[in-house]
N, C-alpha and C positions, 0 to 999 in steps of 0.2 A: 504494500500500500504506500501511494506517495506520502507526502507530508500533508500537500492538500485536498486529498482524499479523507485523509485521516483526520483534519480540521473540522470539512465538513460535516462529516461522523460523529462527531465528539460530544458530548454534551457537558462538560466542563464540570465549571461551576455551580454552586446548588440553587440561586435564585431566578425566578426568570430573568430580571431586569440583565443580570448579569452575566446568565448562558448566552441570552441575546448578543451582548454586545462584545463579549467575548469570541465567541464565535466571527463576526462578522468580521472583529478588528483582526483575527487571525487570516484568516481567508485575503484581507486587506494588504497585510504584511508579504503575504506570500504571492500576490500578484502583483504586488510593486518589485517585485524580484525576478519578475520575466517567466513566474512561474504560468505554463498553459493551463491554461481554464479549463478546455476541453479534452485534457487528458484521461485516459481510463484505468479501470481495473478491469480484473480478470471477467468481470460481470458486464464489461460494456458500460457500466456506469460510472456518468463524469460527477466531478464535485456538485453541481447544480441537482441531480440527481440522488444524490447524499443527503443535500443541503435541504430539498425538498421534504426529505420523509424524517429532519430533524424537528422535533417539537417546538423548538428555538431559531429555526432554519432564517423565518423574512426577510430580515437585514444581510444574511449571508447571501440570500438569493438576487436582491439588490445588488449588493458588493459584484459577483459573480457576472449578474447582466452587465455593470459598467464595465465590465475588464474584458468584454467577450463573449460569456460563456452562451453556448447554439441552445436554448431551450426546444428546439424540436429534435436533438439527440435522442434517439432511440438505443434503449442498451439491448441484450444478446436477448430478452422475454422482450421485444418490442415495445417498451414502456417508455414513454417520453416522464421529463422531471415534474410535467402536471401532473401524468396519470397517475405518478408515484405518488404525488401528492394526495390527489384523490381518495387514494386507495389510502391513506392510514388517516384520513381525516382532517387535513390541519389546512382550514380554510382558510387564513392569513397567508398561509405560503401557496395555495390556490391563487388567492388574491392579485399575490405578486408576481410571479408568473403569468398568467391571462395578463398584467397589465401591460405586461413584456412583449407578448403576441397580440397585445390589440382586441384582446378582448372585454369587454363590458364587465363589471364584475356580479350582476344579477345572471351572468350566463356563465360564469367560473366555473363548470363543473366538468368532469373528465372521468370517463370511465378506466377502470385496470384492463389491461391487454388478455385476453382471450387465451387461456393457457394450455 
């Protein structure tokens, strides 16, 4: 796992306030370092994809869209970082995402890929 695989994975520290922005300033750190956004792991899944199915993820997914990161990346289960979203619930990081594609956020929803 890279570093910033592993960032967006993390869940840190114990308060929200603070997984939030810990998270995001990591993610931050490591793209001001020329680190690729849209690099993978063995799963096909880039940090935005991580980042999305973290509880803590929106600011990370922010971070991640200004540096780059392809939100219609599909990993190896053909799950884009919405669907991922989607699929464990965490409608802020839906949010942020759709706002990323242009989508309305009364129509943020995304189904998990057909397995």
């Amino acid at each position: 796992t890279t570093p910033l695989l592993h960032v967006a994975r993390s869940e840190g520290l114990q308060t929200p306030e603070n997984l939030t922005r810990e998270l995001a300033g990591s993610l931050r750190a490591l793209l001001q370092r020329g680190v690729d956004p849209n690099s993978t792991d063995s799963d096909g899944r880039t940090a935005l994809h991580w980042a999305a199915t973290n509880p803590y993820g929106r600011e990370g997914i922010t971070v991640l869209l200004e540096y780059g990161a392809g939100p219609g990346i599909r990993d190896q289960e053909g799950a884009t970082p919405r669907q991922r979203a989607a699929s464990h619930g965490f409608d802020d990081n839906l949010r942020a995402l759709a706002s990323a594609e242009g989508i309305g956020s009364s129509t943020a929803t995304a189904t998990a890929p057909s397995q």
